[in-house]
N, C-alpha and C positions, 0 to 999 in steps of 0.2 A: 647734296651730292658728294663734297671731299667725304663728310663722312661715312656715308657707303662706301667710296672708293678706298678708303683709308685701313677696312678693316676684309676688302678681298672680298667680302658673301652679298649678296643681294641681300637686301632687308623686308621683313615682314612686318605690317604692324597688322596687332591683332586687336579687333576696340569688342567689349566684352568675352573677358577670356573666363569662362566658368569651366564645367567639367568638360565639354565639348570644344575650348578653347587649349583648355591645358593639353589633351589629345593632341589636336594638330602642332601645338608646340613643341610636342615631346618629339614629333615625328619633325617636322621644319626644321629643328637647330642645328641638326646634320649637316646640312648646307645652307641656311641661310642664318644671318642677325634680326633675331624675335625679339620685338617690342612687345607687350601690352599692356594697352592703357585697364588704369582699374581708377576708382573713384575714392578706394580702400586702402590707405597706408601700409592698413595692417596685414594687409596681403602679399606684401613686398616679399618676403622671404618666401612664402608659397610660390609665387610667380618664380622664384630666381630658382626653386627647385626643379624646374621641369626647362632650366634652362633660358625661360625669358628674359627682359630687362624690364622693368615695372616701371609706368609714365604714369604721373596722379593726373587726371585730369577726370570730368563729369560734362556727360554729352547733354544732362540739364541745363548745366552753366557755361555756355560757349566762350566766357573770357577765360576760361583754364585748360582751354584745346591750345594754345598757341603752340606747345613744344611738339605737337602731332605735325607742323609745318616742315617740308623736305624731308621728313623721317625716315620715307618707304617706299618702297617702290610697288610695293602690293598690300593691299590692306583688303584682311576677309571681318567683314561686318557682323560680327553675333549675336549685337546688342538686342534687345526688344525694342519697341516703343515704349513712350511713356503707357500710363494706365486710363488716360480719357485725352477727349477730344477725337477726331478721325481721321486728322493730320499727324502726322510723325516729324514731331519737332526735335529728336535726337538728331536722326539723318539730316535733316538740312543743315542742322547746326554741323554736324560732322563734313561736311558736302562743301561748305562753306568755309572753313577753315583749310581743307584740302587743293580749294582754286585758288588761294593766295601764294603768294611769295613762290617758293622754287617751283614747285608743281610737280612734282616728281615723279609723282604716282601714276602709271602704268596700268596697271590692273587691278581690279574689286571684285570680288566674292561676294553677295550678299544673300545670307541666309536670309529666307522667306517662309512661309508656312501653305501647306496646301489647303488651310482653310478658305485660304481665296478662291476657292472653287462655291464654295458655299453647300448648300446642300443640294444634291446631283439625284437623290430618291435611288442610290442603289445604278447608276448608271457610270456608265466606264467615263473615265477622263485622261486628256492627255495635255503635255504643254501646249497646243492649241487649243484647247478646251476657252471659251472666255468664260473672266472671272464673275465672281458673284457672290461677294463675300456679303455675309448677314450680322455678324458680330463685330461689335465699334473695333477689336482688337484684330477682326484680318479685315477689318476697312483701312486699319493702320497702317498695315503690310501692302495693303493693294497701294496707299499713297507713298508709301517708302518706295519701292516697286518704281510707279510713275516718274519719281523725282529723278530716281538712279538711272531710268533709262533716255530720258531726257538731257541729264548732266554728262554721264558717261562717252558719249558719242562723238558730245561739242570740246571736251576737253581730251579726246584722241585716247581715251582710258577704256583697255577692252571690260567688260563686265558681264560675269556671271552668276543671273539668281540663281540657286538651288531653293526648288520649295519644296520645305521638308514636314514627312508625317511627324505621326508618334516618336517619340522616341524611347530605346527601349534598353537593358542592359542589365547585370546583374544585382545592380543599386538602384535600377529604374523600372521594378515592377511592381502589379499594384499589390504588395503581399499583404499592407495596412488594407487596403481594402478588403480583400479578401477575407482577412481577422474581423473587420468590421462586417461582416455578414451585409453589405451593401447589396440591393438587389440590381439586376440586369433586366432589359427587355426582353418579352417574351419572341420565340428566334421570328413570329414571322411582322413583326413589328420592327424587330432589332436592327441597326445600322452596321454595314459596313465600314472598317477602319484599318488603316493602314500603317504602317511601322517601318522599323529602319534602327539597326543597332548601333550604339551610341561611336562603336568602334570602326562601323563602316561608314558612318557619316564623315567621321572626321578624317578616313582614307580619300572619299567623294570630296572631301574640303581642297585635299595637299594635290589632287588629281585636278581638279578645276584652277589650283596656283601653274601646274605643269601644261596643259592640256584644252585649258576653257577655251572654246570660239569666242569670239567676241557677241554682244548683246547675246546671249543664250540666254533662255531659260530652260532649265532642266528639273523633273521631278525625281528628288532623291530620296525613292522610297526599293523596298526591296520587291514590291508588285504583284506583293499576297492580297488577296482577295478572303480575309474572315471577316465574319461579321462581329460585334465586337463580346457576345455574350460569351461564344467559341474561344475567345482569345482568352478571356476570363476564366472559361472551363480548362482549357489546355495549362495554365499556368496553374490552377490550384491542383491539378492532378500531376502536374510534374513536383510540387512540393507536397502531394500529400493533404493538401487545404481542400475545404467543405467547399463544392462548386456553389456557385450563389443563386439564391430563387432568382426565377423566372417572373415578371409584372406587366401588365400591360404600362401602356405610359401615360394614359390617363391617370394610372396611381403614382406610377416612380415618379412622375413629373413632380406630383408633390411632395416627395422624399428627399428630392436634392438639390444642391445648389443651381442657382442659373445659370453661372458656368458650368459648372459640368454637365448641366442638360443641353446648354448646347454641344458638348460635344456629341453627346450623347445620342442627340437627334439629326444630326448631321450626315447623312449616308454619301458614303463614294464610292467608287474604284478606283485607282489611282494606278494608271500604266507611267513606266516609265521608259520610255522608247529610245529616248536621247541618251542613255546613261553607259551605255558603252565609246560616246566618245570621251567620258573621265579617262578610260583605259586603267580600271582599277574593278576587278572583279570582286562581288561580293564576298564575304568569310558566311554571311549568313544571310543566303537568302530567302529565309522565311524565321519567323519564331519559333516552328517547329526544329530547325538545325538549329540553332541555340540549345536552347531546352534540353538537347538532346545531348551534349557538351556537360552541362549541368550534370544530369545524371550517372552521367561517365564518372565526375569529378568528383560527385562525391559518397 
């Protein structure tokens, strides 16, 4: 606590700070003191570019969280899970190290995924929607989830999940696919998918540190409704790329990874109802207003 008081700004720490982290960083420093923890030394100067203060520590090995103790008063969670298991042993360990000593911590953000819905067959979904995740990796999320909203309450720390789609942005689309002539589902087989630009997510991040109710969950998507071969065609026609064949999924099935077939096979809609109490209006809300940016610019 001195050292928050010492230096005048409320503190943020941010535990996985990648391109979505360095965003709200850029945007936090204004008024607050940004921590984020990385794992990577060699990231220090990256980190210190966009204004943060870089903490080594690795949410695998919980004896090197200890400087994460009193640090912050808000801490937005970006991290993933680990890659197996169906438990999310980052989060606990991070969760655990946050109920020791000063306790400081106020409020949590934790980014989640709207895979927790699992697959909806093309049916609308809202934050009340219950989950039903099918992949060990948003079982991961649905336990991180569980843990956050059980811990948060008991330690008087408001918390807001955002579960977030696609994400999407000028360095985030599929143009390598596209190149790679990958094929799509045929449209009436094809799943619905949902998106969210890299730039309004992490406006939806600094709006949930100002703004979040407490225990909320809110789906932070933009609440387009494409299916996703459309979104594939829309993108190679704004650059000019070869739209990609059409397959039933009996064949694609056998053309691609199993992850990406599950995302692949996953159909939603994803409303997002809650998302005006961010009080942070979209810059784009669809990928078609994007897009449309792009060809203006160049």
């Amino acid at each position: 606590m001195l050292l928050m008081q010492s230096f005048g700004k409320p503190s943020v720490l941010i535990i996985g700070c990648g391109d979505i982290g360095r965003r709200v960083a850029t945007r936090l420093v204004r008024g607050h003191r940004v921590f984020a923890l990385t794992s990577q030394q060699n990231r220090f100067q990256e980190l210190r570019e966009v204004g943060a203060i870089p903490i080594l520590g690795n949410l695998d090995h919980p004896e090197s969280l200890w400087r994460l103790d009193g640090l912050a008063q808000t801490v937005i969670h970006l991290a993933p899970p680990q890659n197996s298991e169906n438990r999310d042993c980052r989060t606990r360990n991070l969760i655990r190290i946050l109920a020791q000593g000063s306790n400081t911590v106020r409020r949590l953000i934790y980014i989640s995924t709207t895979g927790v819905y699992g697959d909806q067959r093309g049916a609308k979904v809202s934050e009340t929607t219950l989950v039903n995740p099918e992949s060990d990796r948003a079982k991961r999320r649905v336990d991180a989830e569980c843990v956050l909203r059980l811990w948060a309450p008991a330690h008087g720390i408001v918390l807001t999940i955002l579960r977030v789609p696609g994400i999407y942005a000028a360095n985030r689309l599929p143009i390598d696919r596209l190149h790679a002539q990958t094929p799509a589902l045929v449209p009436e087989e094809d799943a619905y998918s949902n998106h969210i630009h890299s730039d309004d997510l992490a406006r939806l991040i600094c709006g949930a540190v100002y703004h979040g109710k407490p225990q909320r969950i809110i789906n932070a998507c933009d609440g387009g409704e494409t299916k996703m071969g459309d979104y594939f065609n829309e993108i190679a026609d704004a650059f000019g790329l070869e739209r990609p064949k059409r397959l039933p999924a009996s064949e694609l099935q056998k053309m691609v990874s199993p992850m990406l077939w599950s995302f692949m096979r996953e159909s939603r809609r994803v409303t997002s109802t809650r998302l005006q109490e961010l009080k942070t209006p979209l810059r784009y809300p669809s990928v078609g207003h994007f897009l449309k940016t792009i060809s203006k610019n160049s």
